[in-house]
VOPAGU-2260 file (C-alpha; in pm, 1 decimal, decimal comma):
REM VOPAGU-2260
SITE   aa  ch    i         X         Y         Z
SITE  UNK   A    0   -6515,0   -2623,3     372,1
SITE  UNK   A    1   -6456,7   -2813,5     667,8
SITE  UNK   A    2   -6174,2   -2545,4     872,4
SITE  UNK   A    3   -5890,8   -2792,7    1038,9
SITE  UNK   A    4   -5991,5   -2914,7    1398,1
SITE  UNK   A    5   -5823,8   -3275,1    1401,7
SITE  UNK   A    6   -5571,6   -3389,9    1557,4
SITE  UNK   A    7   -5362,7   -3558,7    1279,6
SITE  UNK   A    8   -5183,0   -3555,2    1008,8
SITE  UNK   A    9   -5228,6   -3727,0     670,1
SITE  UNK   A   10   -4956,3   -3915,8     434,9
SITE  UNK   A   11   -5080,2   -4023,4     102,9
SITE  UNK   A   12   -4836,9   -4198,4     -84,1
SITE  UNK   A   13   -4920,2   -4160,4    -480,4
SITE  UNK   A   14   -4718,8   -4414,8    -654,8
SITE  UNK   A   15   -4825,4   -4709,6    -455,0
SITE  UNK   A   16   -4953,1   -4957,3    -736,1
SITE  UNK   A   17   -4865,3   -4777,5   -1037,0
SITE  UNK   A   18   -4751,4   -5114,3   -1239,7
SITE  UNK   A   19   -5108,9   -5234,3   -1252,8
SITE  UNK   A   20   -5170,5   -4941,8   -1508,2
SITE  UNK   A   21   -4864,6   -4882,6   -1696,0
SITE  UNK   A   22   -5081,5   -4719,4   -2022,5
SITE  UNK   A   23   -5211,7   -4465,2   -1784,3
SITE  UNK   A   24   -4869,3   -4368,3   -1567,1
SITE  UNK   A   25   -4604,4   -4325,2   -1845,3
SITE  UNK   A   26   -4636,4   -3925,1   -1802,3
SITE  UNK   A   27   -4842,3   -3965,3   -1429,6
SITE  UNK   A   28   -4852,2   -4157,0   -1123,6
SITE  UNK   A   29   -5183,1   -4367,7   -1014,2
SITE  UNK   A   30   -5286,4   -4040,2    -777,5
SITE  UNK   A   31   -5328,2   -3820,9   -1067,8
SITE  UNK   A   32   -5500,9   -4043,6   -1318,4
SITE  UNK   A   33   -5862,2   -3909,0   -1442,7
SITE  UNK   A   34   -6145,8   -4058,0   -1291,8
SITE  UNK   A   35   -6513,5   -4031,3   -1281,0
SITE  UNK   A   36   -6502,4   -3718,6   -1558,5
SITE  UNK   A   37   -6369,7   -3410,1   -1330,0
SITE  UNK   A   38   -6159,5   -3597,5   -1070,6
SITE  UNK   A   39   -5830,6   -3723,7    -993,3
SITE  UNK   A   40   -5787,2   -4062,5    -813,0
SITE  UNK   A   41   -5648,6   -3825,6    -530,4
SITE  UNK   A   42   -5883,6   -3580,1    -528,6
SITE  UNK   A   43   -6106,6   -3856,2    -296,1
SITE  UNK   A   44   -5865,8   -3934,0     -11,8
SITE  UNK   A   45   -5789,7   -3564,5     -42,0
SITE  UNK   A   46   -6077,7   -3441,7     -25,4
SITE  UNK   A   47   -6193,0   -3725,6     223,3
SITE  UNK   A   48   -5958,6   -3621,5     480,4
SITE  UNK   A   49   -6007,8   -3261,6     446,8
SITE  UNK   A   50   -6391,8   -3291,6     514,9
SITE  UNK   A   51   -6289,8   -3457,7     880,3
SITE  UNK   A   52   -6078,8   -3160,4     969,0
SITE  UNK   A   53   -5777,4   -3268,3     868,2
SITE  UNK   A   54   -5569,4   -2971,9     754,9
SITE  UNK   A   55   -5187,8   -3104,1     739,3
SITE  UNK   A   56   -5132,7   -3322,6     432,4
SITE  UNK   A   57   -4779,8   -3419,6     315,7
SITE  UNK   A   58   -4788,0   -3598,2     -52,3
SITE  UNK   A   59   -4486,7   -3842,5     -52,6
SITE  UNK   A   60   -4382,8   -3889,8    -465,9
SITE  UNK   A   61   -4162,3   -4132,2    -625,2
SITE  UNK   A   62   -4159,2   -4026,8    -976,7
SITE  UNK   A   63   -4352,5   -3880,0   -1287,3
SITE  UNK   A   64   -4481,2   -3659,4   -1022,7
SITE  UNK   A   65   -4550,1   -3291,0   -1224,6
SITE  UNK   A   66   -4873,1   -3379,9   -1340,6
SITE  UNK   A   67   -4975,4   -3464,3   -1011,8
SITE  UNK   A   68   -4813,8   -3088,3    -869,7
SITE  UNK   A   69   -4972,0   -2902,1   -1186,4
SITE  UNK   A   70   -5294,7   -3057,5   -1025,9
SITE  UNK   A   71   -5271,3   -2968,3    -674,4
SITE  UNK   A   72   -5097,4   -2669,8    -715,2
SITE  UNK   A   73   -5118,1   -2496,0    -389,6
SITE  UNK   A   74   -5434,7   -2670,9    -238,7
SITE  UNK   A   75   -5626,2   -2391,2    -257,0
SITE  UNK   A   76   -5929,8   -2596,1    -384,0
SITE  UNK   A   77   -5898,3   -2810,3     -80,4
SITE  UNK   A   78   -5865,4   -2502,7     121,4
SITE  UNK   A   79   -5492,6   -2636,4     213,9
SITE  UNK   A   80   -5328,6   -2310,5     108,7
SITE  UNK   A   81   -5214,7   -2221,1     470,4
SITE  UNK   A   82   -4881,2   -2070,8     646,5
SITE  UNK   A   83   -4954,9   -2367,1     894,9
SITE  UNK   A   84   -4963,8   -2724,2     794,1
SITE  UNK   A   85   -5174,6   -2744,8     445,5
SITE  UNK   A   86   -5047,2   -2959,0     184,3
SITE  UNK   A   87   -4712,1   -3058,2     125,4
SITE  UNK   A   88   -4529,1   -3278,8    -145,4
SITE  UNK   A   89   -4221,6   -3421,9    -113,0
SITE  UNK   A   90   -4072,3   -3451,0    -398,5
SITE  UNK   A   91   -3776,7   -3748,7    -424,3
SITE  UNK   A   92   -3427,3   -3508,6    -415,4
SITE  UNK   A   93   -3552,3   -3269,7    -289,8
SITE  UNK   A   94   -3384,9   -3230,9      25,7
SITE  UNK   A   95   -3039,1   -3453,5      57,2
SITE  UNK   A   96   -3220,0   -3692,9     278,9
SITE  UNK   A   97   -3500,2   -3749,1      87,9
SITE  UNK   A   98   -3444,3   -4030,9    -215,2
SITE  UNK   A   99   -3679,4   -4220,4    -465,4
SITE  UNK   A  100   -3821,8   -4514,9    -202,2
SITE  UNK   A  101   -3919,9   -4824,9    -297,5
SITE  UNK   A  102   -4182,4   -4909,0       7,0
SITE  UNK   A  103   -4367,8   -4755,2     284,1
SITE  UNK   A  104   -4078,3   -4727,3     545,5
SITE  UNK   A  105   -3828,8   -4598,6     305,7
SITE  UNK   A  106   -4085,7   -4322,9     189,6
SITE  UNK   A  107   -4148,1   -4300,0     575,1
SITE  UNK   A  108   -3772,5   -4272,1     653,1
SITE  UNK   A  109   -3726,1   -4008,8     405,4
SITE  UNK   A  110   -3944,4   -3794,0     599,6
SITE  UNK   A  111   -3871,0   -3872,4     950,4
SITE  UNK   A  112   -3762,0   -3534,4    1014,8
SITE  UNK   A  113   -4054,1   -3377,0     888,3
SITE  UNK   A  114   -4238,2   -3563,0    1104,7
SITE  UNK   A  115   -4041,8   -3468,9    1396,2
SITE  UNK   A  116   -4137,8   -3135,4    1367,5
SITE  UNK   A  117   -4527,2   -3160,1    1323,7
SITE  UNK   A  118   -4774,6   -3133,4    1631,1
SITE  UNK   A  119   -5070,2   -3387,5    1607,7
SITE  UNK   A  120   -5056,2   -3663,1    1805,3
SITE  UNK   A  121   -5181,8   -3946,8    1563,0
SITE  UNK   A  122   -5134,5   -3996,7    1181,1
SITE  UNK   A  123   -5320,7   -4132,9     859,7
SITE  UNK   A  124   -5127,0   -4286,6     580,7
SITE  UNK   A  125   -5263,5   -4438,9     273,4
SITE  UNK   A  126   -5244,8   -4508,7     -89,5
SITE  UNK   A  127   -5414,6   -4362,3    -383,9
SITE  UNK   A  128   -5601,5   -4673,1    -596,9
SITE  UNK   A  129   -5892,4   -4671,2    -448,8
SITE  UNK   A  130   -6171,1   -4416,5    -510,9
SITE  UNK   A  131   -6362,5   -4347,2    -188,0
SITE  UNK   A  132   -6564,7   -4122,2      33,9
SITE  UNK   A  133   -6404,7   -4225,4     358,5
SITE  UNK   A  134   -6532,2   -4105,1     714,3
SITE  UNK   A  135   -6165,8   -4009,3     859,1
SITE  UNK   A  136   -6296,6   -3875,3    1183,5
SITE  UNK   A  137   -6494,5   -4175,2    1277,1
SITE  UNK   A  138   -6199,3   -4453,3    1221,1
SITE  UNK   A  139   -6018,3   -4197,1    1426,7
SITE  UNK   A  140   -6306,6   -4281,7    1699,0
SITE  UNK   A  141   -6280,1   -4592,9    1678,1
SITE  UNK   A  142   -5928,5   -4656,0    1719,6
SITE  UNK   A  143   -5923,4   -4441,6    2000,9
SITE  UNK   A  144   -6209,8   -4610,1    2149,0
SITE  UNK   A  145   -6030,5   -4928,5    2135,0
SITE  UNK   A  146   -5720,5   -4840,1    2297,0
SITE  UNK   A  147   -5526,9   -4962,4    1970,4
SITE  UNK   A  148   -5162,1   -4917,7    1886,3
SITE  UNK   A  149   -5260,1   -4906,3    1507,1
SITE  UNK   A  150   -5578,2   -4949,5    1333,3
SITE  UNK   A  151   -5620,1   -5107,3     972,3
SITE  UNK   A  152   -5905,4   -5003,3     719,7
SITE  UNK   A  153   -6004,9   -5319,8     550,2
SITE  UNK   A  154   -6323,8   -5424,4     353,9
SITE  UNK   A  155   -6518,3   -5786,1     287,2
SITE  UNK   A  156   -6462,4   -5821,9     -58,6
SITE  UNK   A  157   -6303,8   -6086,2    -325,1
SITE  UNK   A  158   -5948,9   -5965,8    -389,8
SITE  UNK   A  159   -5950,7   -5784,2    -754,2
SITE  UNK   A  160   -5864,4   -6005,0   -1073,3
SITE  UNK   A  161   -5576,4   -5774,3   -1146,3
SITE  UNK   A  162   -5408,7   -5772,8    -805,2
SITE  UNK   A  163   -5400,7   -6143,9    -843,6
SITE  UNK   A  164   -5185,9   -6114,8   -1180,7
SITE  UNK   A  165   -4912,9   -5946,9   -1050,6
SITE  UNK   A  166   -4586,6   -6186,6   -1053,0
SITE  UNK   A  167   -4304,6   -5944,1   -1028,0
SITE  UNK   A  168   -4081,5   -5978,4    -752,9
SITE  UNK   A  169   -4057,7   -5581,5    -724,1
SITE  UNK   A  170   -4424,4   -5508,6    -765,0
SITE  UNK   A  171   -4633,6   -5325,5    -465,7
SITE  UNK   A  172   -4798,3   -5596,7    -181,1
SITE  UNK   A  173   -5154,7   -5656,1    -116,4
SITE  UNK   A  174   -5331,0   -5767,8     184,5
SITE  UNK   A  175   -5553,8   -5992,1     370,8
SITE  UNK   A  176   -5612,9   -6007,0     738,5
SITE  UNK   A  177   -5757,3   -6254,9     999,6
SITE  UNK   A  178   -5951,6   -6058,0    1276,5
SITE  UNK   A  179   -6086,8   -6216,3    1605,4
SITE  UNK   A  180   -6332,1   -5998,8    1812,4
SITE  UNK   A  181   -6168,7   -5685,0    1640,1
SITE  UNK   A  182   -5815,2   -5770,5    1667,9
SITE  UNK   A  183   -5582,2   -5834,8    1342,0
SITE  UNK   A  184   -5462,1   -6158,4    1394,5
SITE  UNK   A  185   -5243,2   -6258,0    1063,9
SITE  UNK   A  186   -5165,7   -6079,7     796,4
SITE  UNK   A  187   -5124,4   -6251,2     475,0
SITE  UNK   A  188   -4913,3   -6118,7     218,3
SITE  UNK   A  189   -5069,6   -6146,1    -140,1
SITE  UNK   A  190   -5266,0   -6421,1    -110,1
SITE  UNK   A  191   -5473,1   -6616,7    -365,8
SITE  UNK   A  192   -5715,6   -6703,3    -200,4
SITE  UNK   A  193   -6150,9   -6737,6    -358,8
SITE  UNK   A  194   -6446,8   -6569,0    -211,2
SITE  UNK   A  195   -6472,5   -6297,5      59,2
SITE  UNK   A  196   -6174,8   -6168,6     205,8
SITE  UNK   A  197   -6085,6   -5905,3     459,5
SITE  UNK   A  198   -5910,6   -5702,4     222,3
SITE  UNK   A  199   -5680,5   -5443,2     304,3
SITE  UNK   A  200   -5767,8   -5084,4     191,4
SITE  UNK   A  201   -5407,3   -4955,0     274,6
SITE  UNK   A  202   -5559,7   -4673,6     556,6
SITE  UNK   A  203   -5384,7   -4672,0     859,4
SITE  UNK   A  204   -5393,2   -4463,2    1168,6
SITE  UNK   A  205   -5098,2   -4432,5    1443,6
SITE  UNK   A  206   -4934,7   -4227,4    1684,8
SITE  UNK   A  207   -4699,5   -4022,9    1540,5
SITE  UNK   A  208   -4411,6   -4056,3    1845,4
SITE  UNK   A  209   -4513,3   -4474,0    1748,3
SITE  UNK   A  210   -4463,0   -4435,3    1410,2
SITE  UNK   A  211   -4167,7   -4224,8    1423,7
SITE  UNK   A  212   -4006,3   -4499,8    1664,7
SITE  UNK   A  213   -4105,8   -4795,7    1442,8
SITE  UNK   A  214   -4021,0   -4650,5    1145,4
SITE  UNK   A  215   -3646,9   -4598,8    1290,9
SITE  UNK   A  216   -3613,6   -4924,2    1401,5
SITE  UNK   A  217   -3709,3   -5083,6    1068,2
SITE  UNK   A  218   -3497,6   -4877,6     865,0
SITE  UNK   A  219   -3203,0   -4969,7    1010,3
SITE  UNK   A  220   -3276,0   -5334,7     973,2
SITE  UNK   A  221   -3285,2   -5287,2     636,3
SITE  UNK   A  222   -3698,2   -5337,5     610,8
SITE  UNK   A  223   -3884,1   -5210,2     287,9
SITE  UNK   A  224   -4235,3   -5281,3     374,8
SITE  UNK   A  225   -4404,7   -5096,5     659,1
SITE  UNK   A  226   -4735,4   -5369,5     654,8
SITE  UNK   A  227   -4514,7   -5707,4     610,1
SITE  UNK   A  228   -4203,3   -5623,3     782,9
SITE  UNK   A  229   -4308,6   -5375,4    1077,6
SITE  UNK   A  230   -4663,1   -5486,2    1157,3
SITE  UNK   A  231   -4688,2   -5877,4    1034,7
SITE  UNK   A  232   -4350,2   -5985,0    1325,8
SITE  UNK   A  233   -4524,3   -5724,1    1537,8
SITE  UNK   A  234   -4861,5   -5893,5    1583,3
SITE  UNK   A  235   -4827,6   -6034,8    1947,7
SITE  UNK   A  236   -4651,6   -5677,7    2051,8
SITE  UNK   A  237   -4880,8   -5466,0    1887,2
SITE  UNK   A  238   -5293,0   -5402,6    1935,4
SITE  UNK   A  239   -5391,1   -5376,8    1585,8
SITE  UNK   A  240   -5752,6   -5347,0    1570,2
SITE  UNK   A  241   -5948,2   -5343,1    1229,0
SITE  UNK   A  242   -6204,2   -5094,2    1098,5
SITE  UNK   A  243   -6438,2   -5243,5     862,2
SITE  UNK   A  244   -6538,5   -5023,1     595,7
SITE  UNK   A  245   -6912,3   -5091,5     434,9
SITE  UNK   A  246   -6907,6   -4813,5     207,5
SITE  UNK   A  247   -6896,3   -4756,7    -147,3
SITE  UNK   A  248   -6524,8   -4822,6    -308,4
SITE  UNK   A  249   -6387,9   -4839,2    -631,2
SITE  UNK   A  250   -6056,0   -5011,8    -613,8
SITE  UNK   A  251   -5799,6   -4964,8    -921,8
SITE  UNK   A  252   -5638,7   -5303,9   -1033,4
SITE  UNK   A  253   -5556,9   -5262,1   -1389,5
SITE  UNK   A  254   -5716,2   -5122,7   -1686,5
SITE  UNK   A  255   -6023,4   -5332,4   -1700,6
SITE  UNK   A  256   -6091,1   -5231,8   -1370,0
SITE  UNK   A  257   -6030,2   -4922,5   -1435,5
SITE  UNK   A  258   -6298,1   -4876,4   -1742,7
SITE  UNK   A  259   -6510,5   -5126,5   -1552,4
SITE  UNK   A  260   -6485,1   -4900,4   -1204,1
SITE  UNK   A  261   -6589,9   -4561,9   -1415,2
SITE  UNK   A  262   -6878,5   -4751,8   -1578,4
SITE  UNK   A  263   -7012,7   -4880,7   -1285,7
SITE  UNK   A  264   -7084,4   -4465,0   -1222,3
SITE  UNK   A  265   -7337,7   -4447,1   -1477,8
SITE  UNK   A  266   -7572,9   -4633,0   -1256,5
SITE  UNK   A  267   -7695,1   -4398,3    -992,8
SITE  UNK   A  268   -7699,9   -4558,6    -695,0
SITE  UNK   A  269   -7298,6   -4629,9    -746,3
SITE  UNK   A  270   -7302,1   -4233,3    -845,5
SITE  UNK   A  271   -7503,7   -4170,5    -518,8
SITE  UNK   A  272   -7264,0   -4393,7    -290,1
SITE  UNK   A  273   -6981,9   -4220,3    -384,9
SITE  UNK   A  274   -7062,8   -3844,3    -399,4
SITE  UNK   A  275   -7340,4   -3784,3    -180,9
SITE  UNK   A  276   -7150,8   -3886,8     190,4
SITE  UNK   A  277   -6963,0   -3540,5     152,8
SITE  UNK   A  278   -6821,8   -3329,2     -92,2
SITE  UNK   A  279   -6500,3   -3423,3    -377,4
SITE  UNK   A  280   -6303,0   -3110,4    -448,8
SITE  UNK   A  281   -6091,5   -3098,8    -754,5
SITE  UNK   A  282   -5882,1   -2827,3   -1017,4
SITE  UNK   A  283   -6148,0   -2599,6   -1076,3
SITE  UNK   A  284   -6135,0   -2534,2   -1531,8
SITE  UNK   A  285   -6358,6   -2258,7   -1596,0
SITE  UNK   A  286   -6550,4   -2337,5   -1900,1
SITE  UNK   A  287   -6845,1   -2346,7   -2079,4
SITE  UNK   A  288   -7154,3   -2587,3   -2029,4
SITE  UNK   A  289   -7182,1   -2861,1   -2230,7
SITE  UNK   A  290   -7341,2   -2786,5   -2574,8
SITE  UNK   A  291   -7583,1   -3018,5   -2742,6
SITE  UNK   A  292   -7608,2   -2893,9   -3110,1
SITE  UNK   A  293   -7889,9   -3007,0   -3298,6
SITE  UNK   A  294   -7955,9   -3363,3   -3382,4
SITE  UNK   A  295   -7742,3   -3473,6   -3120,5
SITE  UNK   A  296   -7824,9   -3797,4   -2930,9
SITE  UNK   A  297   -7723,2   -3888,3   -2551,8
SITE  UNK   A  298   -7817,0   -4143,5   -2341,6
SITE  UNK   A  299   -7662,6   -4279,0   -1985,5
SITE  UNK   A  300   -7391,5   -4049,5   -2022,0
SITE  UNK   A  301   -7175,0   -3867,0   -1741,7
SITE  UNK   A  302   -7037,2   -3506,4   -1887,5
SITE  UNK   A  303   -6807,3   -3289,4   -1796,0
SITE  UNK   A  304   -6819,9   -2937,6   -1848,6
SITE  UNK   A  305   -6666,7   -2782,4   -2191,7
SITE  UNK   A  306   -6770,9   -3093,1   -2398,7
SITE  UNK   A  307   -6942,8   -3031,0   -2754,1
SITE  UNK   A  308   -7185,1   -3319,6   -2863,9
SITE  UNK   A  309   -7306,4   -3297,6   -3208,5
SITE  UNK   A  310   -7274,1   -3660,8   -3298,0
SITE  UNK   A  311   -7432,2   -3945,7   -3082,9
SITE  UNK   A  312   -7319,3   -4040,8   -2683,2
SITE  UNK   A  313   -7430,2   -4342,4   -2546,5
SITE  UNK   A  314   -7333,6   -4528,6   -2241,1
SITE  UNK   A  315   -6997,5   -4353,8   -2201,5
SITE  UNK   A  316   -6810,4   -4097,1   -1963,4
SITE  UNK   A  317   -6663,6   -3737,4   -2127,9
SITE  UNK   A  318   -6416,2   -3567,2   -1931,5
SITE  UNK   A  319   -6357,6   -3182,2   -2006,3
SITE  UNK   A  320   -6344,6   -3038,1   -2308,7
SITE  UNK   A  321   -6438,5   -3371,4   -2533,5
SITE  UNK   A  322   -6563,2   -3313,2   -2843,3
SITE  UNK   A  323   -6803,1   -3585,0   -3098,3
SITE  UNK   A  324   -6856,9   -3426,6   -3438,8
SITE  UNK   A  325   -7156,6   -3496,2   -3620,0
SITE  UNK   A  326   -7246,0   -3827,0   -3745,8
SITE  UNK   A  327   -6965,5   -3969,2   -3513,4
SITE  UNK   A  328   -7102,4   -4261,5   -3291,1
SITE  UNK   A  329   -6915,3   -4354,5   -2931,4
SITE  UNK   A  330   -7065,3   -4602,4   -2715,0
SITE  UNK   A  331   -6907,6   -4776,2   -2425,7
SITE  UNK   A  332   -6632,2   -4537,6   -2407,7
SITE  UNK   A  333   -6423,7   -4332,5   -2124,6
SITE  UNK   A  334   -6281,0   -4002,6   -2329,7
SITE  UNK   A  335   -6039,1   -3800,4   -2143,4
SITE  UNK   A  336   -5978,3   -3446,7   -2140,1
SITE  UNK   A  337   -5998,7   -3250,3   -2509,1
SITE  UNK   A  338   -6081,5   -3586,4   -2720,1
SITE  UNK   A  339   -6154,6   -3513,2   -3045,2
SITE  UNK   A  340   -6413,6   -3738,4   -3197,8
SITE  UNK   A  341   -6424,1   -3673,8   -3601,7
SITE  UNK   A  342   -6716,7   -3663,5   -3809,8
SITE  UNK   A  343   -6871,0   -3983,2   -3872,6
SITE  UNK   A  344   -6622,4   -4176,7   -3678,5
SITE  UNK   A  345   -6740,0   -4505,3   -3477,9
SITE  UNK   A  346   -6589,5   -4612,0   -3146,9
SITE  UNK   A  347   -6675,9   -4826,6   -2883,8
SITE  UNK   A  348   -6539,8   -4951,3   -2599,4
SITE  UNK   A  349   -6212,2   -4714,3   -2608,4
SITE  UNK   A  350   -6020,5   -4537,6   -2380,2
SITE  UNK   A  351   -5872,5   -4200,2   -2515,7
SITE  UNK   A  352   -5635,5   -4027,9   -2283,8
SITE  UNK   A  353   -5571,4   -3640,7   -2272,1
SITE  UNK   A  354   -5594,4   -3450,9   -2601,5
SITE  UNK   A  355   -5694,9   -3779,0   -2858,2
SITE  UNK   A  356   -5779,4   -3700,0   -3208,1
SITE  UNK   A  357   -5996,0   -3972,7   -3367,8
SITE  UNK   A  358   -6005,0   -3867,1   -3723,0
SITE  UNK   A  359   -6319,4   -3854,5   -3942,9
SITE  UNK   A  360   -6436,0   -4211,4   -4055,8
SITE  UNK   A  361   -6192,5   -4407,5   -3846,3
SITE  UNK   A  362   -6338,4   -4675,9   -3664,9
SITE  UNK   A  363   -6224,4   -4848,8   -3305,3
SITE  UNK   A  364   -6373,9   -5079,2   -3157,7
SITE  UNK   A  365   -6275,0   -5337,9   -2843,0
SITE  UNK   A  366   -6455,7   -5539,3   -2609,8
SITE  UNK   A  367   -6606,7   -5557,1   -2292,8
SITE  UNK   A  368   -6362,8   -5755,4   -2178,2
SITE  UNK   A  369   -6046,8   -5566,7   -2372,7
SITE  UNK   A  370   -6115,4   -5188,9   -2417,9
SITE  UNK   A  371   -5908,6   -5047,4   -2687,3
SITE  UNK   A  372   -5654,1   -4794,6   -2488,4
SITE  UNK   A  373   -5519,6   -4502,0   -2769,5
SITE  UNK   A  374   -5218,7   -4298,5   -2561,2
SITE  UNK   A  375   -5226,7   -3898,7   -2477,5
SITE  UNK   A  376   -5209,3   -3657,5   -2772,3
SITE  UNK   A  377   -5202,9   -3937,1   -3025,0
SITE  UNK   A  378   -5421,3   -3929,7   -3358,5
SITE  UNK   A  379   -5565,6   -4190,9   -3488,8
């Protein structure tokens, strides 16, 4: 583990863009929903941030926030159990100046004090959709390089299908950006717009003193949004400078993405891009290795430890603890923690949450393009 030589802080916020998946966040938040068999979406920004030295991490919740503490618990598995900085979690209430936010500088004012207090000269903040093994330490070059005032993670690609959708008023802001010879330019506020985009990743880095300074002046103006109402009128005043990001990213913008984002994982070069920069960390669950019994059948399957396979597996992703009787059949599917699969049963293209029962002989099926969602502890 990477010991804590950086000089900054990180501020993950775990909420951000939890109405794109409102199966998945009834009893959790987007930061703690299941991904890639083991993991947590957090677990990668986490764990990203902790591998450049990082080693003060505040955790900024909104609401349906315990699964997301039962998770972390005390950080030891990120090695952020420490009497000095480590992880923290604000909880909303939990101090009398601390209240449920409903953007970035209202989550940022809550804090203010906390931030007052902390040492590091410069600060990360980001979201928790995106699924990522992200070099911290050399966007942190960069923008010092540069001389910037704040520097904005962004990647070329089309803006996702599901970000697209969203028409509430109330619902959490995308990005685009223009960006001449380095230098954001525009910032347009969820745009429409076909083809390659600079597309915000919602990672940025600033001086803390900066931050702290900005963030007071926008809260007493009344501002919500850190990106469109602190940085978009602050363009001209402001160097923002843009990091382009070429790496491998799985960005969560609804539930087709999100089966079509833990599919893509089967392939191994996707598997590769993702795990082999630098180490994930997540809840260690001691268990067993998985058991094949005889006559069972896998093929292209990722599986977590604790699963029993008796039945056939193909082209689908186990989390802990699943278990396909015999004669049962699941292709296509994403089974979360403890599924039960009963004998004979036949499903495909399903996504069982935490602690499913599929009962013997039932059969499920969806589509490609629709995968059949069944809720946590629910029998079918």
């Amino acid at each position: 583990m990477v010991k804590s030589n950086t000089d900054a802080l990180g501020i993950i916020f775990p909420n951000s863009y939890d109405s794109l998946v409102p199966e998945l966040v009834t009893e959790r938040l987007m930061a703690s929903i299941p991904f890639a068999g083991r993991y947590r979406m957090v677990d990668f920004l986490l764990s990203s941030m902790v591998n450049c030295g990082i080693g003060n991490i505040s955790i900024v919740v909104r609401s349906n926030y315990h699964s997301l503490m039962d998770h972390l618990g005390s950080g030891r598995e990120w090695d952020l159990a420490r009497k000095n900085g480590g992880l923290s979690i604000f909880p909303p209430y939990s101090e009398k100046t601390v209240k449920v936010y409903n953007g970035r500088v209202e989550a940022l004012a809550s804090i203010l004090d906390f931030l007052k207090d902390q040492k590091e000269k410069y600060v990360f903040m980001s979201d928790a959709n995106i699924a990522v093994n992200f070099d911290f330490g050399a966007m942190l070059n960069a923008h010092i390089a540069s001389g910037a005032d704040v520097t904005i993670a962004y990647k070329e690609m089309e803006i996702p299908e599901g970000m697209k959708q969203i028409n509430t008023i109330n619902a959490d802001l995308y990005y685009t950006f223009h960006i001449e010879e380095g230098r954001v330019t525009d910032i347009r506020i969820r745009p429409q717009d076909e083809g390659m985009q600079n597309f915000s990743m919602n990672i940025y880095l600033i001086e803390r003193e900066r931050l702290i300074s900005l963030i007071n002046d926008a809260f007493v103006r009344g501002n919500v949004y850190f990106e469109r109402d602190v940085l978009s009128s602050r363009l001209d005043e402001l160097n923002v400078q843009a990091y382009k990001y070429d790496g491998y990213l799985a960005y969560i913008s609804g539930m087709k993405s999100y089966f079509d984002e833990n599919m893509k994982l089967l392939e191994d070069a996707n598997l590769d891009a993702l795990f082999s920069e630098s180490p994930i960390y997540t809840k260690i669950r001691d268990d067993n290795p998985t058991r094949y019994i005889a006559g069972a059948k896998a093929s292209n399957t990722m599986t977590a430890d604790g699963c029993i396979i008796e039945g056939e597996v193909e082209n689908s992703i186990l989390f802990r603890g699943v278990k396909v009787c015999k004669g049962a059949k699941v292709k296509n599917c994403i089974l979360m923690q403890d599924t039960v699969v009963g004998a004979d049963a036949d499903v495909e293209y399903v996504i069982t949450d935490k602690n499913v029962t599929i009962s013997a002989d039932k059969s499920i099926k969806g589509t490609d393009t629709f995968p059949v969602y069944v809720a946590k502890y629910q029998t079918v």
